[in-house]
Short mmCIF file of the C-alpha atoms (twelve columns), coordinates in Angstrom:
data_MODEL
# 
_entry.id   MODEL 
# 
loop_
_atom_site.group_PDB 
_atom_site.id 
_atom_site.type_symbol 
_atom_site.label_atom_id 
_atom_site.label_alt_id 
_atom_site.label_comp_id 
_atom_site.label_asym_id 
_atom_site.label_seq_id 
_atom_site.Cartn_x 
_atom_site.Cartn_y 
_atom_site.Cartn_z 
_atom_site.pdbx_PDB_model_num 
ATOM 1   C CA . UNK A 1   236.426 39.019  141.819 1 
ATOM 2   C CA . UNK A 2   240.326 38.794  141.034 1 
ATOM 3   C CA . UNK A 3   240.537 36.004  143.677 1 
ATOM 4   C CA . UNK A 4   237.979 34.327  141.290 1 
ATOM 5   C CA . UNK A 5   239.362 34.575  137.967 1 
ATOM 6   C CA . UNK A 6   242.724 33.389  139.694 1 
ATOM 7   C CA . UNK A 7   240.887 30.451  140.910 1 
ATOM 8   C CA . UNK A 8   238.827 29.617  137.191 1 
ATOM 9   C CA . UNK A 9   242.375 30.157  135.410 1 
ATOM 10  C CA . UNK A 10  244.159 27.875  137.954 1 
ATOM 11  C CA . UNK A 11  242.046 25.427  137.393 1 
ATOM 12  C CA . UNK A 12  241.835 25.960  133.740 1 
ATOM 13  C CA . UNK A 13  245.340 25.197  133.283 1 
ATOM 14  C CA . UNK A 14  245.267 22.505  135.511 1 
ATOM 15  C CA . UNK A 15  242.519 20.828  134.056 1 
ATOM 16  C CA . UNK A 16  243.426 21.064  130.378 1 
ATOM 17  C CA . UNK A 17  246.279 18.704  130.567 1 
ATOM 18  C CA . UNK A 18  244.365 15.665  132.083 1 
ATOM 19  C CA . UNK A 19  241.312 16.257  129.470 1 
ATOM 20  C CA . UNK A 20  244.008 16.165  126.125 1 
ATOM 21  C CA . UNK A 21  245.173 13.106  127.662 1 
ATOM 22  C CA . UNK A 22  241.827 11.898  128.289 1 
ATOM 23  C CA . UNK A 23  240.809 13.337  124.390 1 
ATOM 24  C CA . UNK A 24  243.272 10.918  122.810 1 
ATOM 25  C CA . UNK A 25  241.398 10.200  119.981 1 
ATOM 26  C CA . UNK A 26  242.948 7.466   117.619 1 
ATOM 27  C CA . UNK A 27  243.750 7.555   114.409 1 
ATOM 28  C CA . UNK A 28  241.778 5.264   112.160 1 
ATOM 29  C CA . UNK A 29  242.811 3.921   108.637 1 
ATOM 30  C CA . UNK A 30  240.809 1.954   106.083 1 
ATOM 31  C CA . UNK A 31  241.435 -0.440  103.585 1 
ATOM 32  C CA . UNK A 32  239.731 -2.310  101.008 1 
ATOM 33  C CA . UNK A 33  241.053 -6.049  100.895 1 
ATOM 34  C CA . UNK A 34  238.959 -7.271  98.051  1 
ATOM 35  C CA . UNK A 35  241.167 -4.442  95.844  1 
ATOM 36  C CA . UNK A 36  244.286 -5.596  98.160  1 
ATOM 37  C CA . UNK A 37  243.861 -9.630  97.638  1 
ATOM 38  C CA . UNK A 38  244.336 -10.075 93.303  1 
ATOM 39  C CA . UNK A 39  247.805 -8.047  93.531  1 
ATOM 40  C CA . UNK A 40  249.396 -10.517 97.018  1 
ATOM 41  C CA . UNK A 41  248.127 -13.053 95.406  1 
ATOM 42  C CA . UNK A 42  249.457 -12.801 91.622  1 
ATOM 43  C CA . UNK A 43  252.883 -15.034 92.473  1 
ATOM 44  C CA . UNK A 44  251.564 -17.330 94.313  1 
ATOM 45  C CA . UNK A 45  250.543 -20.748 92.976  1 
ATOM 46  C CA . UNK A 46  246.997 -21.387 94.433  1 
ATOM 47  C CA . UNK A 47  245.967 -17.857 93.753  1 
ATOM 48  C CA . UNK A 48  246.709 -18.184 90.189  1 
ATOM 49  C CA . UNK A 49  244.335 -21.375 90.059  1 
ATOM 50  C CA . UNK A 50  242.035 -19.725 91.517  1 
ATOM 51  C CA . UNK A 51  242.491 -16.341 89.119  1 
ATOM 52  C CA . UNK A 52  242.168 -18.560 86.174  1 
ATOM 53  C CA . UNK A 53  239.183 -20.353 87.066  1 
ATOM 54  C CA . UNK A 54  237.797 -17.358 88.154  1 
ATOM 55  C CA . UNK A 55  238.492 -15.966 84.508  1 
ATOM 56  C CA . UNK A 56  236.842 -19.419 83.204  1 
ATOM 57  C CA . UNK A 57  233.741 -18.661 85.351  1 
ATOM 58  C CA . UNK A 58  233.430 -15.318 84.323  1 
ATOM 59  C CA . UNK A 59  234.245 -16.049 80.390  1 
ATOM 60  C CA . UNK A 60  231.439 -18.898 80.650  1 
ATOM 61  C CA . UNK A 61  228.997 -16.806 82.653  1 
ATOM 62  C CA . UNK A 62  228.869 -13.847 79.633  1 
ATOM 63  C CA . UNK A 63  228.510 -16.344 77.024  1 
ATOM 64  C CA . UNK A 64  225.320 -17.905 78.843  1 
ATOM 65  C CA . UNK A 65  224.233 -14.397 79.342  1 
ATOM 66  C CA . UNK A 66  224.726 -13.679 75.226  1 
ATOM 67  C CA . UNK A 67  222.715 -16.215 74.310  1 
ATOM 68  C CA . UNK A 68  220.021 -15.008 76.461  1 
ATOM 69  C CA . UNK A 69  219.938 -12.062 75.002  1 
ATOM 70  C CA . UNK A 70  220.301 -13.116 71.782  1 
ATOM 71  C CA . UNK A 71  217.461 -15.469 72.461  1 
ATOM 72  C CA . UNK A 72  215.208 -12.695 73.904  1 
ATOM 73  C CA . UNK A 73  215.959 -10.234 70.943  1 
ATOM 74  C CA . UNK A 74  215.053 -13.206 68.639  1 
ATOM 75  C CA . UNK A 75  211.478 -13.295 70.675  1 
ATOM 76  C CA . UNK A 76  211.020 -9.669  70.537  1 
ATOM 77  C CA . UNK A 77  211.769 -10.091 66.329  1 
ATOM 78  C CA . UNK A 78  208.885 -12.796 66.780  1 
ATOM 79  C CA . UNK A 79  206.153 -11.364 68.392  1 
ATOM 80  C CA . UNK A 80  206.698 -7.907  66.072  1 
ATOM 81  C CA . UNK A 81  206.067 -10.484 63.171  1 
ATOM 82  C CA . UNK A 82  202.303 -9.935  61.383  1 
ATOM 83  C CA . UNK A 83  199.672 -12.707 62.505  1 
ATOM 84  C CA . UNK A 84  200.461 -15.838 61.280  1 
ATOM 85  C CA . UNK A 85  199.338 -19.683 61.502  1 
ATOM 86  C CA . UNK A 86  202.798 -20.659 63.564  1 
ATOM 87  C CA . UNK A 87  203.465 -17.379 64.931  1 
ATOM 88  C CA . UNK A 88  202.131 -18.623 68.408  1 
ATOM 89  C CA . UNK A 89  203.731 -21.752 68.158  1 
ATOM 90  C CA . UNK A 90  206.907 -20.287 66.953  1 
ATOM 91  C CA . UNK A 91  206.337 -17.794 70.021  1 
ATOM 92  C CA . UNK A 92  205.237 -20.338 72.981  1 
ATOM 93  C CA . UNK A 93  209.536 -22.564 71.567  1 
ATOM 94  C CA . UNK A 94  210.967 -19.818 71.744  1 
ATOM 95  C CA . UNK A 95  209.665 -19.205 75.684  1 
ATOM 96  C CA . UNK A 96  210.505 -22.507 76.300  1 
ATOM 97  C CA . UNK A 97  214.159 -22.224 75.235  1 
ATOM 98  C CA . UNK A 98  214.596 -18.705 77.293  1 
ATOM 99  C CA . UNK A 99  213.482 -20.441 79.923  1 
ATOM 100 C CA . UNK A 100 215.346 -23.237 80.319  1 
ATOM 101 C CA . UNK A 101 218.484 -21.269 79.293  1 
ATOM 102 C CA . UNK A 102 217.393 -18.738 81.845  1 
ATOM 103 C CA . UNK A 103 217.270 -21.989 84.407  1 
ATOM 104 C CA . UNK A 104 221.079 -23.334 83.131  1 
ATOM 105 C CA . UNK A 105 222.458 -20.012 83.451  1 
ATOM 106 C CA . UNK A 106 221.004 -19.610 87.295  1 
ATOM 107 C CA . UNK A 107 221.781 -23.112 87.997  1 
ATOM 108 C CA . UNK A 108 225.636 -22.222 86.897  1 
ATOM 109 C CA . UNK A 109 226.178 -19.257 88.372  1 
ATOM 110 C CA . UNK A 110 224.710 -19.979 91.961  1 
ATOM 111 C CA . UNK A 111 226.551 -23.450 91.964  1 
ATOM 112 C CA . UNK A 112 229.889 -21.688 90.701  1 
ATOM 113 C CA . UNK A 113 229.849 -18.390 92.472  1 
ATOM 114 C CA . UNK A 114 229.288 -20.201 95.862  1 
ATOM 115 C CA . UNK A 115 231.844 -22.129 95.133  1 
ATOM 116 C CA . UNK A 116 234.311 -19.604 94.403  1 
ATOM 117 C CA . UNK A 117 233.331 -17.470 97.282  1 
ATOM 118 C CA . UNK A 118 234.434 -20.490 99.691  1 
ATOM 119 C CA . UNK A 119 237.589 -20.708 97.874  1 
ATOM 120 C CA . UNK A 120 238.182 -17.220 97.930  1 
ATOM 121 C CA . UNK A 121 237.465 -17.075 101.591 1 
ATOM 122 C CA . UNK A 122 240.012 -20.090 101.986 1 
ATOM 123 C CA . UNK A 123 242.661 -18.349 99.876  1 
ATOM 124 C CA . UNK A 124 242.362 -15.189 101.702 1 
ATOM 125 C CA . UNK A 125 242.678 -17.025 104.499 1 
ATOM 126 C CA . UNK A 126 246.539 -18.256 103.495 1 
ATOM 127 C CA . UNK A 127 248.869 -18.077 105.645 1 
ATOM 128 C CA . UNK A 128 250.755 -16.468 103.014 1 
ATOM 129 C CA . UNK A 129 248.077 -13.805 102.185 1 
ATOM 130 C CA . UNK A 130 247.840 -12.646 105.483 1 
ATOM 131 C CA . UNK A 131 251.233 -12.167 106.647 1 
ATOM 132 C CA . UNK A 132 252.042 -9.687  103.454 1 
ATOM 133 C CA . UNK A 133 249.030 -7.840  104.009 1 
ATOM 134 C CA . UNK A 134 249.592 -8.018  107.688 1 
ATOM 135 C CA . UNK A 135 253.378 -6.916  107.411 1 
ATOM 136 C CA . UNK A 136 252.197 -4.127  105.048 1 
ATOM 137 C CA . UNK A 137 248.892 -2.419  106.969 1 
ATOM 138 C CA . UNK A 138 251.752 -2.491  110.058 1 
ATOM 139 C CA . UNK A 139 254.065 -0.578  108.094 1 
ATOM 140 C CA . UNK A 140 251.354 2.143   106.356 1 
ATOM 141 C CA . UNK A 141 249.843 2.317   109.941 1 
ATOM 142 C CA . UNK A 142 253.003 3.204   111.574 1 
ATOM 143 C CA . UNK A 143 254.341 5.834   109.078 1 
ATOM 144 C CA . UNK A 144 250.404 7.640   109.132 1 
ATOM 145 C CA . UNK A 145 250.582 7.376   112.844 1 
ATOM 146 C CA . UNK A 146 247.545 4.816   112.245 1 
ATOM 147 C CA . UNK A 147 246.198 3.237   115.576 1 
ATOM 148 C CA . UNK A 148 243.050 1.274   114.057 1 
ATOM 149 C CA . UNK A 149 242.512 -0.392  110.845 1 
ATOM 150 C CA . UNK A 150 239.307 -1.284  109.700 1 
ATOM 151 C CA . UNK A 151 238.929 -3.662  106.161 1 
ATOM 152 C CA . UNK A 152 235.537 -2.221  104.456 1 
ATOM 153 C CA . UNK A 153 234.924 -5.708  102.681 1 
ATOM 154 C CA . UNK A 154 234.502 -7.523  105.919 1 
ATOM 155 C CA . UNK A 155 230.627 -8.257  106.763 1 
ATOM 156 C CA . UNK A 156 231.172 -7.555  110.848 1 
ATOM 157 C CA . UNK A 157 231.783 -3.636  109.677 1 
ATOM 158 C CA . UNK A 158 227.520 -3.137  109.774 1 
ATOM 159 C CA . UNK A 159 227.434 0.875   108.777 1 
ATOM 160 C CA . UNK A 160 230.118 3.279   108.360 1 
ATOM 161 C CA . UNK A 161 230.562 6.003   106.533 1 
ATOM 162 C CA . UNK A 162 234.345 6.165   104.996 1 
ATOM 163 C CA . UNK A 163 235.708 9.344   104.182 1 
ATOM 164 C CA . UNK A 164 238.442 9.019   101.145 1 
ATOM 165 C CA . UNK A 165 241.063 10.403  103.653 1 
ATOM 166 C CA . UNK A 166 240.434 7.483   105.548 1 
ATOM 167 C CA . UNK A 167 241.541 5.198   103.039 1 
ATOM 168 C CA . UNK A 168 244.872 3.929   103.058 1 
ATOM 169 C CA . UNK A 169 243.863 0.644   100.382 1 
ATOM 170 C CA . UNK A 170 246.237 2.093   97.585  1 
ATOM 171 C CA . UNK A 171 249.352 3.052   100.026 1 
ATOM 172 C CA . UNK A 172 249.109 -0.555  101.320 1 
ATOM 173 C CA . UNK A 173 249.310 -1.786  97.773  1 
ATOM 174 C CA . UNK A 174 252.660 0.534   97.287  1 
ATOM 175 C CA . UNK A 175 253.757 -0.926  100.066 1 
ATOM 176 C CA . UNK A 176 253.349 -4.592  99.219  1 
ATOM 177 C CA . UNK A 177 254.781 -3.416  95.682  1 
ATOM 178 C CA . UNK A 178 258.317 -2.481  97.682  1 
ATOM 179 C CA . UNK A 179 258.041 -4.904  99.427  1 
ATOM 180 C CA . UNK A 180 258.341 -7.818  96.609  1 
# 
């Protein structure tokens, strides 16, 4: 029985070693470009093109969806009006206008957001861009002993579940911050 347990500890301790080293889990970090991308990008030229038609897009965008609104809560004033001889009439315009506003206002923002998604996509993929964030996820990763970094705003990431300790998006934006 002693000869036993002698045996089952020697091979305890002998076997421990090779599993740690075979239990090397790495580290993993995560970051969120999309929060990364406006502050790289806010000194350089192209970016700040693209920032202010973005703002252009986005300005134009609410004011087509104001007068929608404003349109709709002009119908809703309509039809609570009594029975009249143009009410219907007045009713079946007023349709006609939401709809073709509601047609202008798709028609703009699938023509401009696709748009601006292909020049985002060809922004972020400056040469400039990348080598700050680059330089900066290589410096976060090494002082967090980081051995995998995974961006959660890329589409070949199908499911995961991120864990805020994971998430190293705002110490990559210090560092880019020092590093200006």
């Amino acid at each position: 029985m002693r000869r036993f347990a002698m045996i089952v500890l020697l091979l305890f301790v002998i076997l421990i070693p090779l599993f740690g080293q075979q239990l090397n889990i790495p580290k993993v970090g995560v970051l969120d470009s999309n929060r990364i991308f406006p502050i790289i990008t806010a000194n350089i030229p192209e970016f700040r093109a693209y920032n202010e038609k973005r703002a252009r897009y986005d300005a134009e965008k609410e004011k087509k969806e104001n007068e929608l609104r404003e349109l709709r809560a002009s119908m809703i004033v309509l039809e609570a009006e009594p029975q009249s001889r143009n009410r219907d009439q007045n009713i079946r315009n007023m349709q006609n206008q939401i709809n073709v506003k509601r047609k202008v206002y798709l028609d703009y923002v699938q023509a401009n957001s696709a748009e601006l998604e292909r020049e985002e996509q060809q922004l972020k993929e400056n040469r400039t861009f990348r080598n700050r964030l680059t330089a900066a996820v290589e410096e976060v990763a090494k002082t967090e002993g980081i051995s995998l970094v995974l961006d959660k705003s890329q589409p070949e990431i199908l499911w995961a579940q991120f864990d805020r300790t994971f998430d190293i998006t705002q110490k990559v934006i210090d560092q880019i911050r020092r590093n200006r």
